[in-house]
N, CA, C and O atoms as CSV, one atom per row, in Angstrom:
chain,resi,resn,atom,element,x,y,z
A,1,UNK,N,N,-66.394,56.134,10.906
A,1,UNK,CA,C,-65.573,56.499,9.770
A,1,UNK,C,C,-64.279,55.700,9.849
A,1,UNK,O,O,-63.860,55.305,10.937
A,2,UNK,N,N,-63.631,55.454,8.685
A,2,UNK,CA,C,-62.593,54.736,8.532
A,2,UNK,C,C,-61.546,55.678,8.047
A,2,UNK,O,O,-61.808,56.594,7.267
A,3,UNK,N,N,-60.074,55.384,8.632
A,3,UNK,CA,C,-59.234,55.848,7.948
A,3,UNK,C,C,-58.474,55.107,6.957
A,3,UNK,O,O,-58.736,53.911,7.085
A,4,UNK,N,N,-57.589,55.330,5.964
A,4,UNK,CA,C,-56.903,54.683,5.062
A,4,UNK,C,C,-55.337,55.277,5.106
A,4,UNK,O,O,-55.026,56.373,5.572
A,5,UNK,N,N,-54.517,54.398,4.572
A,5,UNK,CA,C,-53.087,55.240,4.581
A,5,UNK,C,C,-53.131,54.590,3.308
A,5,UNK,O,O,-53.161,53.370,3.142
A,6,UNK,N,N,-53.134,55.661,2.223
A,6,UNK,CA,C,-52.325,55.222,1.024
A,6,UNK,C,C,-51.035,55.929,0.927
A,6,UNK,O,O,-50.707,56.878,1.639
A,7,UNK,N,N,-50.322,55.392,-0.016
A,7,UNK,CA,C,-48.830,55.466,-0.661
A,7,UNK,C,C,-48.855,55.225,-1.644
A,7,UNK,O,O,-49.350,54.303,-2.292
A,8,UNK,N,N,-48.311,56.049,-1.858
A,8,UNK,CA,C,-47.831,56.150,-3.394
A,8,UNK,C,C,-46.817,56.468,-3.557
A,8,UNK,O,O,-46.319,57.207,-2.707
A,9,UNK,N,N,-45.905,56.003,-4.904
A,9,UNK,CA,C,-44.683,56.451,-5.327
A,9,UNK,C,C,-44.471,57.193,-6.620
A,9,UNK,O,O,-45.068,56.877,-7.649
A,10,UNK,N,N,-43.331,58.507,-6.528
A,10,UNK,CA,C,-43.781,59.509,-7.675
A,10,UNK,C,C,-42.626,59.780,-8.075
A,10,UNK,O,O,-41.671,59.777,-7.297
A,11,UNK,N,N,-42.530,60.016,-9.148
A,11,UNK,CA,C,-41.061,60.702,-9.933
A,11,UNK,C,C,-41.291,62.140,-9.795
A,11,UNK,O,O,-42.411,62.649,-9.770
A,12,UNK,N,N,-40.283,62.715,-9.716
A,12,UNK,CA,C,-39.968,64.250,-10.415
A,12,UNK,C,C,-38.235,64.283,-10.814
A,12,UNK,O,O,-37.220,63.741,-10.379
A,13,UNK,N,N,-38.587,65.268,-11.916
A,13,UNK,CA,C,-37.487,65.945,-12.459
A,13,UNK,C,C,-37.202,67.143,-12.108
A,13,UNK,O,O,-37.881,68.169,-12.095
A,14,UNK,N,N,-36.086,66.917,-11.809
A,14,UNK,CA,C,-35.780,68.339,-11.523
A,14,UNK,C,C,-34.794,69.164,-12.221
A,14,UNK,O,O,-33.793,68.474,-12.415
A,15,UNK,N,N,-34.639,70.450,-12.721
A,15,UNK,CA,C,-33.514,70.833,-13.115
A,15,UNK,C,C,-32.864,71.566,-12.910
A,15,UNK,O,O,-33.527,72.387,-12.275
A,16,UNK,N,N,-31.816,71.944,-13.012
A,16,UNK,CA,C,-30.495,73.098,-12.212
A,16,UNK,C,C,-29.776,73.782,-13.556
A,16,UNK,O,O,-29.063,73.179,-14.359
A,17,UNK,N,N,-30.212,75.452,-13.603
A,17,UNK,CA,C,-29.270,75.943,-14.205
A,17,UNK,C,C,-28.047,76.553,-14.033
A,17,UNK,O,O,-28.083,77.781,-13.944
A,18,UNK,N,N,-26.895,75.973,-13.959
A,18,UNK,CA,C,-25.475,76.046,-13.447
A,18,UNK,C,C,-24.463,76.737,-14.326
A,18,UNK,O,O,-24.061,76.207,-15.362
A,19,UNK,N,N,-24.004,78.059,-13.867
A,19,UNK,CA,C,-22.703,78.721,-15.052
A,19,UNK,C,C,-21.666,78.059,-14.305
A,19,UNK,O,O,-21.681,77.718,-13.122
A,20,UNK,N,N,-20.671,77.915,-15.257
A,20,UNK,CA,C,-19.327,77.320,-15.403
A,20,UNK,C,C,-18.312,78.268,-16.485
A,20,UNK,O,O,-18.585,78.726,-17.595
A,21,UNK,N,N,-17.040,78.354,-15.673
A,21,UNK,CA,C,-16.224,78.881,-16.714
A,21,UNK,C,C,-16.102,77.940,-17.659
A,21,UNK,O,O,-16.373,76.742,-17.575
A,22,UNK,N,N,-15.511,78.794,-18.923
A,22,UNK,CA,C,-15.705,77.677,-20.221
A,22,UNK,C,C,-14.320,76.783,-20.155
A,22,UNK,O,O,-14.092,75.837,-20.909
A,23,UNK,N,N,-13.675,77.125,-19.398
A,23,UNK,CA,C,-12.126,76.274,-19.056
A,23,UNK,C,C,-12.696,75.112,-17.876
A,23,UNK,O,O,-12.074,74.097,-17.563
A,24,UNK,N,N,-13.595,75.397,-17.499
A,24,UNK,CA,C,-14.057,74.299,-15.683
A,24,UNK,C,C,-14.610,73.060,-16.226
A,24,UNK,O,O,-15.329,73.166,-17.219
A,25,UNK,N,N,-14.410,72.006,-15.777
A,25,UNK,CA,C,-14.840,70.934,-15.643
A,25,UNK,C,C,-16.356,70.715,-15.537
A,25,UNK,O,O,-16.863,71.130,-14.495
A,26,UNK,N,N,-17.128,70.161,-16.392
A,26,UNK,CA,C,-18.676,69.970,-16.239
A,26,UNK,C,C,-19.715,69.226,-14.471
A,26,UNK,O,O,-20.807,69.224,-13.902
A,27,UNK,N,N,-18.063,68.647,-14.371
A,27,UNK,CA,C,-18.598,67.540,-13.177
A,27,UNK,C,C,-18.691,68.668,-11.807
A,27,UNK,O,O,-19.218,68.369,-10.736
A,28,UNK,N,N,-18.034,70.057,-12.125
A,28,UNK,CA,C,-18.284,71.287,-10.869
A,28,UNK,C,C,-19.920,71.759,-10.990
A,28,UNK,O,O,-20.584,72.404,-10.180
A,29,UNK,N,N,-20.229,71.314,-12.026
A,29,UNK,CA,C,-21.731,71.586,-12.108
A,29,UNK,C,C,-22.557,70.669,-11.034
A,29,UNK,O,O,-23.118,71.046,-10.006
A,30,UNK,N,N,-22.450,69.171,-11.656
A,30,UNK,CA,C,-22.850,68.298,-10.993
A,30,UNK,C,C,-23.097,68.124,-9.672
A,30,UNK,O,O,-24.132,67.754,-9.118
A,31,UNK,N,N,-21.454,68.596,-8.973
A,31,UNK,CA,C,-21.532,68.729,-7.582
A,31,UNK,C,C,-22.301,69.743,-7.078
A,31,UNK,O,O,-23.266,69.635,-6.322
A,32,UNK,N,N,-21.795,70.781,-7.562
A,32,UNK,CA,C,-22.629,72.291,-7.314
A,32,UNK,C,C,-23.938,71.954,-6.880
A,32,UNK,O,O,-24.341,72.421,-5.814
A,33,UNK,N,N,-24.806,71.048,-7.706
A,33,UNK,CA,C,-26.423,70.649,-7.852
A,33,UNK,C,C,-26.472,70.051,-6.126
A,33,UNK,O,O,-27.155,70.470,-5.191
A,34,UNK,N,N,-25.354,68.806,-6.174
A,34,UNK,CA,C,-25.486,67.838,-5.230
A,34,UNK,C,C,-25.216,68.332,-3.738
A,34,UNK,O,O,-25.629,67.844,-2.687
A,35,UNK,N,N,-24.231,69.681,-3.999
A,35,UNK,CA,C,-23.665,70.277,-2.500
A,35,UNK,C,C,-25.092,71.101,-2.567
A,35,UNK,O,O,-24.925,71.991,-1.733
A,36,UNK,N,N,-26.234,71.244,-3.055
A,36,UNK,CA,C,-27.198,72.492,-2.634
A,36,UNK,C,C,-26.967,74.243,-2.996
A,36,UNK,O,O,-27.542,75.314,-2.803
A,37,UNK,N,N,-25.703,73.692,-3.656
A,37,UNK,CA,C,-25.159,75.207,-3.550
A,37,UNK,C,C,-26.067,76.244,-4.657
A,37,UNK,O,O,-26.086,77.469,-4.777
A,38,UNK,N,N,-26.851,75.049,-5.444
A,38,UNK,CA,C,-27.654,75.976,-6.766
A,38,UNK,C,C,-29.467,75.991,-6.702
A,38,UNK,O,O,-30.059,74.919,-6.581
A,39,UNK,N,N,-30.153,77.169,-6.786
A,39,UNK,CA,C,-31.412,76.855,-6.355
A,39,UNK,C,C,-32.239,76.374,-7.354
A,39,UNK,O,O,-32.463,77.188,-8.250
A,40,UNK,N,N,-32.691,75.423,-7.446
A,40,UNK,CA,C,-33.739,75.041,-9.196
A,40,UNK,C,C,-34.224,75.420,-9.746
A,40,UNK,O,O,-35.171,75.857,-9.093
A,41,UNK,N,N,-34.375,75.730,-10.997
A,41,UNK,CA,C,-34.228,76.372,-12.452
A,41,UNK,C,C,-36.026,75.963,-12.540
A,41,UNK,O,O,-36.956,76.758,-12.405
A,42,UNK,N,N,-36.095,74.669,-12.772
A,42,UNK,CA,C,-37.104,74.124,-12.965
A,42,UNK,C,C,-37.587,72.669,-12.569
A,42,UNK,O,O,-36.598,71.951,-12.422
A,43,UNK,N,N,-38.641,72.065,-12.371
A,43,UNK,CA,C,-39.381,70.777,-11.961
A,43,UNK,C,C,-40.584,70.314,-12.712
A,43,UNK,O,O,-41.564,70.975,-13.055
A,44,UNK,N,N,-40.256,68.735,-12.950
A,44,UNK,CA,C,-41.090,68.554,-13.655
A,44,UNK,C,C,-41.829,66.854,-13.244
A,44,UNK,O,O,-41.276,65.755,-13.228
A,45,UNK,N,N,-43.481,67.299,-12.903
A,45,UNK,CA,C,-44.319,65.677,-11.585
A,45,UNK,C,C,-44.631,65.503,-12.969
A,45,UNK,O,O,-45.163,66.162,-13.862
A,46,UNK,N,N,-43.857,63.836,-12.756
A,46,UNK,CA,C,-43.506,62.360,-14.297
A,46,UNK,C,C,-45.066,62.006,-13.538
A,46,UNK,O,O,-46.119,62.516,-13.920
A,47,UNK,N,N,-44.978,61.261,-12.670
A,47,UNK,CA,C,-46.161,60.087,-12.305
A,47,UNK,C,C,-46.345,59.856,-10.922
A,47,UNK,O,O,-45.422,60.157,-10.166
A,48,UNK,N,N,-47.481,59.327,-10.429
A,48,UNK,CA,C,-47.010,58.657,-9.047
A,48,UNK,C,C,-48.021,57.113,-9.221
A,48,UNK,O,O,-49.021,56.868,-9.895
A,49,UNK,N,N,-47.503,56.592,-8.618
A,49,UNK,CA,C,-48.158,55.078,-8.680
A,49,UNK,C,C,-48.631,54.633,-7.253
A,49,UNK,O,O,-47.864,54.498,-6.300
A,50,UNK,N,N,-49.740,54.460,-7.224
A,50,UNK,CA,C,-50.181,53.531,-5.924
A,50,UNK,C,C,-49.412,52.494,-5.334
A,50,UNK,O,O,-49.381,51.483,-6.035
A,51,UNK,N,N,-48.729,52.417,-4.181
A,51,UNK,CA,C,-47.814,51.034,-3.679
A,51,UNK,C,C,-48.751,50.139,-2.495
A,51,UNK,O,O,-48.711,48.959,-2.144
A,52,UNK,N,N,-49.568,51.267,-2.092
A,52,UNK,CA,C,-50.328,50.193,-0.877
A,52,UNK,C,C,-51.369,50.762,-0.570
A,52,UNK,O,O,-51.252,51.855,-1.124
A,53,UNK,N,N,-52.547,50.748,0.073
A,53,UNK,CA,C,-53.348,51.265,1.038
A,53,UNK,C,C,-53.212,49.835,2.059
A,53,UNK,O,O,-52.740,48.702,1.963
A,54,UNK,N,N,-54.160,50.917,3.392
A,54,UNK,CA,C,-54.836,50.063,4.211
A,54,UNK,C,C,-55.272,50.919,5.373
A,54,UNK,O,O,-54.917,52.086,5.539
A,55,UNK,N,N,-56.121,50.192,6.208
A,55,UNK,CA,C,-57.124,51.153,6.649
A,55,UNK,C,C,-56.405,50.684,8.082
A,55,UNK,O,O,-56.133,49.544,8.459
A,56,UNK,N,N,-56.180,52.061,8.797
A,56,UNK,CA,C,-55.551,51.980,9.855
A,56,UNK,C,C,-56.489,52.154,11.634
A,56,UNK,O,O,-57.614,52.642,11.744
A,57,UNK,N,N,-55.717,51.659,12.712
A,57,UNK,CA,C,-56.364,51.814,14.036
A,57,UNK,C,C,-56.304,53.434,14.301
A,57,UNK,O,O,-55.746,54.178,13.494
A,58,UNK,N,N,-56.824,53.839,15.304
A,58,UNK,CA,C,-56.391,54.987,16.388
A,58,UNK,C,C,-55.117,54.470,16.676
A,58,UNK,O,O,-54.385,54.891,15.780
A,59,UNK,N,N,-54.672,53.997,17.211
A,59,UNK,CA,C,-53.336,53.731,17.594
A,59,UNK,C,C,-52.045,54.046,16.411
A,59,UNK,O,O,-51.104,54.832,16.515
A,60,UNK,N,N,-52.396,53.127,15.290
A,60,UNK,CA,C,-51.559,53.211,14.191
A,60,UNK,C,C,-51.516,54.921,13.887
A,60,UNK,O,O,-50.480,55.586,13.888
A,61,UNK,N,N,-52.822,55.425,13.645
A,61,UNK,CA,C,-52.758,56.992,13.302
A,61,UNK,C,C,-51.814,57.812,14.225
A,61,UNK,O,O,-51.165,58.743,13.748
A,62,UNK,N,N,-51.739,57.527,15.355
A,62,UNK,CA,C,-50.874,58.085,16.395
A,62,UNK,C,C,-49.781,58.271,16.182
A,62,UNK,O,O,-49.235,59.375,16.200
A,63,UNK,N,N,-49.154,56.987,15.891
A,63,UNK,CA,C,-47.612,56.349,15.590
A,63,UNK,C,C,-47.264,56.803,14.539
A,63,UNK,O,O,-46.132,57.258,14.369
A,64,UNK,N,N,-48.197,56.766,13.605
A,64,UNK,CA,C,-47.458,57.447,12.289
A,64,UNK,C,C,-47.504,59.191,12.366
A,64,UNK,O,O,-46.660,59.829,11.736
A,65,UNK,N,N,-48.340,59.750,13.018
A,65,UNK,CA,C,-48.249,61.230,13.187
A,65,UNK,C,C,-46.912,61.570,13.848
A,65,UNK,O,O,-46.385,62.638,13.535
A,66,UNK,N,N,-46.378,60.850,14.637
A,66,UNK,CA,C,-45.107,61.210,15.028
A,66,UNK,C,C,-44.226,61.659,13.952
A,66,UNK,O,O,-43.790,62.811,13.955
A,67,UNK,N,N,-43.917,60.763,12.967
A,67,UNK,CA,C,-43.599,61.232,11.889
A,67,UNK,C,C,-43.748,62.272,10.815
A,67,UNK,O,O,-43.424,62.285,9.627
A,68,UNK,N,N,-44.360,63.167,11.628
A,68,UNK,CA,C,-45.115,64.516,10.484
A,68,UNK,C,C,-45.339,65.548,10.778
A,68,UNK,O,O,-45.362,65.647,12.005
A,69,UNK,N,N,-45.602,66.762,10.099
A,69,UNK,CA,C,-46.095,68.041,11.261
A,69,UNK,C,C,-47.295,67.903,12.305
A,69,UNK,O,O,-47.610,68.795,13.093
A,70,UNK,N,N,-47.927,66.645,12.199
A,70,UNK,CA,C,-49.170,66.673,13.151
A,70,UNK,C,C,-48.452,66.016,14.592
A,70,UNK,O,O,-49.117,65.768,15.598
A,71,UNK,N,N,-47.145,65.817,14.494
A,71,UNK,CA,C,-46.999,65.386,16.152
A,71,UNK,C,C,-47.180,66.202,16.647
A,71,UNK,O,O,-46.914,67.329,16.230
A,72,UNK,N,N,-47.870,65.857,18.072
A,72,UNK,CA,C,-48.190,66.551,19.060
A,72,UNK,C,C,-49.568,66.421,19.153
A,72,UNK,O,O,-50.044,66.220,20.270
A,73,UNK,N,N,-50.566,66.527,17.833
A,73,UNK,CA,C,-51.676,66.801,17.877
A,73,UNK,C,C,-52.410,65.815,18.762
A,73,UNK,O,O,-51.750,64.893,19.240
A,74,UNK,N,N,-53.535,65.895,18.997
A,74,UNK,CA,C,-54.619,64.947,19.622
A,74,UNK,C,C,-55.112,63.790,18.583
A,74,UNK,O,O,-54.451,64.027,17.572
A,75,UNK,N,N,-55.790,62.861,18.366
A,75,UNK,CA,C,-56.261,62.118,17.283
A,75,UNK,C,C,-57.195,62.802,17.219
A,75,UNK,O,O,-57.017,63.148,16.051
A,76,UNK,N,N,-58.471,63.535,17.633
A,76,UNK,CA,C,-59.246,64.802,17.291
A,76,UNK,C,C,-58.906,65.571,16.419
A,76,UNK,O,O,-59.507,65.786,15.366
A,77,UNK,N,N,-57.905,66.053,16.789
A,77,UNK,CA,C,-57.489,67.210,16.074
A,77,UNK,C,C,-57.154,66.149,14.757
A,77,UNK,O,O,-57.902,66.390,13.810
A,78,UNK,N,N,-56.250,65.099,14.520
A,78,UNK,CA,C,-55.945,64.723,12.943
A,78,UNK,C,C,-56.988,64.245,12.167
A,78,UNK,O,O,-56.900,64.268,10.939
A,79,UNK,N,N,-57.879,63.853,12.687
A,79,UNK,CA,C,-59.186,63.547,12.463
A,79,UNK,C,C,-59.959,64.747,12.001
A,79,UNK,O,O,-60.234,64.123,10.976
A,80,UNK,N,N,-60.253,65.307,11.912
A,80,UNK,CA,C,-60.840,66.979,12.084
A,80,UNK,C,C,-59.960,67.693,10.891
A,80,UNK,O,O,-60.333,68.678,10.253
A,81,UNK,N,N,-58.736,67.005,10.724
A,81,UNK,CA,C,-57.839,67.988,9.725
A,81,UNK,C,C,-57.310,67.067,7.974
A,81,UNK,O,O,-56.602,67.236,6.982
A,82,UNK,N,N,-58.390,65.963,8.675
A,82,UNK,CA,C,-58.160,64.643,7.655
A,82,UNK,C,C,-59.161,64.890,6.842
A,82,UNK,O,O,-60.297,65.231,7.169
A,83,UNK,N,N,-58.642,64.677,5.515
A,83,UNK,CA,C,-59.675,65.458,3.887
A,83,UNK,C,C,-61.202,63.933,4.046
A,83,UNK,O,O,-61.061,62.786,4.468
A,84,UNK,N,N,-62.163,64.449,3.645
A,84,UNK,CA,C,-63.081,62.984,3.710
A,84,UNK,C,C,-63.098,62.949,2.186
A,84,UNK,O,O,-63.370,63.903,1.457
A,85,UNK,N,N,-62.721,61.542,1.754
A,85,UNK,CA,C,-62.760,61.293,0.461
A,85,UNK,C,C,-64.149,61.425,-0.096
A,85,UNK,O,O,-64.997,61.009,0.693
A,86,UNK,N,N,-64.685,61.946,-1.378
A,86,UNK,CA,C,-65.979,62.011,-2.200
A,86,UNK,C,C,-66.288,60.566,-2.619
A,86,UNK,O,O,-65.457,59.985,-3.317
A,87,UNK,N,N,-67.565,59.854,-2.201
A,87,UNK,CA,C,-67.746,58.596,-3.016
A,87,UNK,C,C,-68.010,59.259,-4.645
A,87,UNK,O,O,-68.343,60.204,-5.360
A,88,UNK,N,N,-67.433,57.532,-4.470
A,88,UNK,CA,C,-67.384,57.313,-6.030
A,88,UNK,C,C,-69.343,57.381,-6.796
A,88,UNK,O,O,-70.321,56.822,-6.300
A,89,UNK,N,N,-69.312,58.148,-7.920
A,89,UNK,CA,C,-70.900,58.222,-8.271
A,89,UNK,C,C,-71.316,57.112,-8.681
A,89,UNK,O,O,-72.520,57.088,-8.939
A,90,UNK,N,N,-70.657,56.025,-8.859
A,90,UNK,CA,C,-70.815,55.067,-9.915
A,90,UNK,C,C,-72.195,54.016,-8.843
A,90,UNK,O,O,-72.707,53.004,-9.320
């Protein structure tokens, strides 16, 4: 079996509903959003676009699990927890 690493890149929108006194400055909103201080109202998945595949070693799978909740695991174990893609019917 082969593995693959695709990537992709995706938009979302997100939105924040923020009260403000009607005397306050709009830009206390803005920050408000940016300090975390407001929890999101609503979200909205625009697209995602394919940027790369490629089919990776045991080794590579390793290295990149560091990066993710699977550090620690065994390559067994990510293997075992890795979706098997459906061929295509065509």
């Amino acid at each position: 079996m082969k593995y693959q690493l695709v990537t992709t890149e995706a938009t979302v929108y997100a939105r924040y509903l923020v009260a403000i006194e009607d005397d306050q400055n709009e830009q206390d909103a803005v920050e408000a959003v940016f300090m975390g201080e407001v929890d999101q109202f609503d979200d909205e998945f625009s697209c995602e676009d394919l940027v790369d595949n490629e089919t990776l070693t045991d080794e590579e799978i390793l290295r990149l699990a560091k990066w993710t909740h699977m550090d620690g695991w065994s390559l067994n174990t990510i293997k075992e927890a890795t979706v098997v893609a459906e061929r295509d019917p065509v």
